[in-house]
N, C-alpha and C positions, 0 to 999 in steps of 0.2 A: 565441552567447550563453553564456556561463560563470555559475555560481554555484558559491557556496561555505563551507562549513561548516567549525567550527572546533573540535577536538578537545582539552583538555586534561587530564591524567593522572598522577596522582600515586600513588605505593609499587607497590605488588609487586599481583600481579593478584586475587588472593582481600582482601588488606586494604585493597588502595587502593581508588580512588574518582576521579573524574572530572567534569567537564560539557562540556558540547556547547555551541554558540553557532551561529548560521546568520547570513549579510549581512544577510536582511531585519528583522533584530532577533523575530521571531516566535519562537526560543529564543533564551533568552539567560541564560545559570550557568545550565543546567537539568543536573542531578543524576544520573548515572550510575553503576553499580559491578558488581562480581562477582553482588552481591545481585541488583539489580533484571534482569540478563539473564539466570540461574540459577538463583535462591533465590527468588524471589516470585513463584510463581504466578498469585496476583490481580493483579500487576501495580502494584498501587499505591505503591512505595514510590519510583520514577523511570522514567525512559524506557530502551532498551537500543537497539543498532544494528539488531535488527526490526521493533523497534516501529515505527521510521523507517521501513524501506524498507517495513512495508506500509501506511503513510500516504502513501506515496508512491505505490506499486501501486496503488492503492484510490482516490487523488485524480486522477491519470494517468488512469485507467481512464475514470471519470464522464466528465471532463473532454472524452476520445476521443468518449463513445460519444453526448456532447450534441451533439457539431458533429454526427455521421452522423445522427442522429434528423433537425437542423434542416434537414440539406441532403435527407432524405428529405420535409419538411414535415409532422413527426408532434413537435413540440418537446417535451421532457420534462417534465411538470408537476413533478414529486420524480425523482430518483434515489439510491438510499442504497442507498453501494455497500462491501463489507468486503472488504477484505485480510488473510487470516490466513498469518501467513509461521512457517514450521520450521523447527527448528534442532532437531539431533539429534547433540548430545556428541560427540564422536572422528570425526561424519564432514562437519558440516555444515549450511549450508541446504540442505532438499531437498523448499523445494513453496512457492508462491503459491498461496490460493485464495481467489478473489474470490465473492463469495456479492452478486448485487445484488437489489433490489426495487424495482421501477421502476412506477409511475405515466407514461404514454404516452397520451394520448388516440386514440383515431381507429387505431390502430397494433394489427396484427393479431399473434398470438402467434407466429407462422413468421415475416413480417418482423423482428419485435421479435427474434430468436433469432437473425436472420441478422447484425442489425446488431453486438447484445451482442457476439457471436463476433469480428466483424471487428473491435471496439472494443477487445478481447482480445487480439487476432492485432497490432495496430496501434497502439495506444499504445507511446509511445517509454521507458516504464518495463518495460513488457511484452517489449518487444524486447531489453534489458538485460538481464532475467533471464532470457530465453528458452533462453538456450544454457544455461544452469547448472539451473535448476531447470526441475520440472514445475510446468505451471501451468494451473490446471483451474479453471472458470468454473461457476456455479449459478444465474441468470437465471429471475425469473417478473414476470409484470405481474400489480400488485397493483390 
């Protein structure tokens, strides 16, 4: 299975400007620049290429750690999972951290901790970034 996203990029890199598009039409002109991955703190002013990959990380993640809940028989009422990804000027991304809060019925907190972990270890976003960054997980049942 291939997907695929669509990058386009206009002037010089501090004045130009950019949007992104994905197959599934779910972005589409969405608005990128020097700004919005550098200059905007609050994040509001468009998306950058982390924001992405830790909606990706973050969506991955859930995704992973619902199938291992179900095949354990403890299915997840909520999981509301974060990806905060780093990017550090002149050297890099250098860290995923996934912070979830998870509603589990029936599912005792060492289960719950073993599964998070292998959902972490085992998603196919996680395995991507594995070699390049650290990727550190914060797991509680709320």
């Amino acid at each position: 299975m291939d997907r695929h996203a669509t990058a386009i990029w206009k002037g010089s890199l501090k004045e130009g400007a950019g949007t992104l598009a994905t197959q599934s039409g779910a972005l589409s002109a969405l608005p990128y620049s020097f700004k919005t991955r550098f200059e905007d703190a609050e994040g509001k002013s468009g998306t950058n290429p982390e924001e992405l990959i830790a909606a990706a990380h973050a969506g991955c993640f859930a995704m992973q750690l619902s199938h291992f809940l179900a095949e354990n028989g403890t299915p997840a009422e909520s999981l509301d999972a974060k990806a905060t990804v780093t990017l550090v000027p002149g050297t890099g991304l250098t860290q995923s951290a996934l912070v979830l809060r998870a509603k589990v019925p029936g599912l005792d907190a060492a289960k719950f901790q073993e599964l998070a972990t292998k959902a972490k270890e085992n998603c196919p976003v996680s395995k991507a970034l594995g070699g390049a960054l650290k990727l550190s997980l914060d797991a509680q049942l709320v």
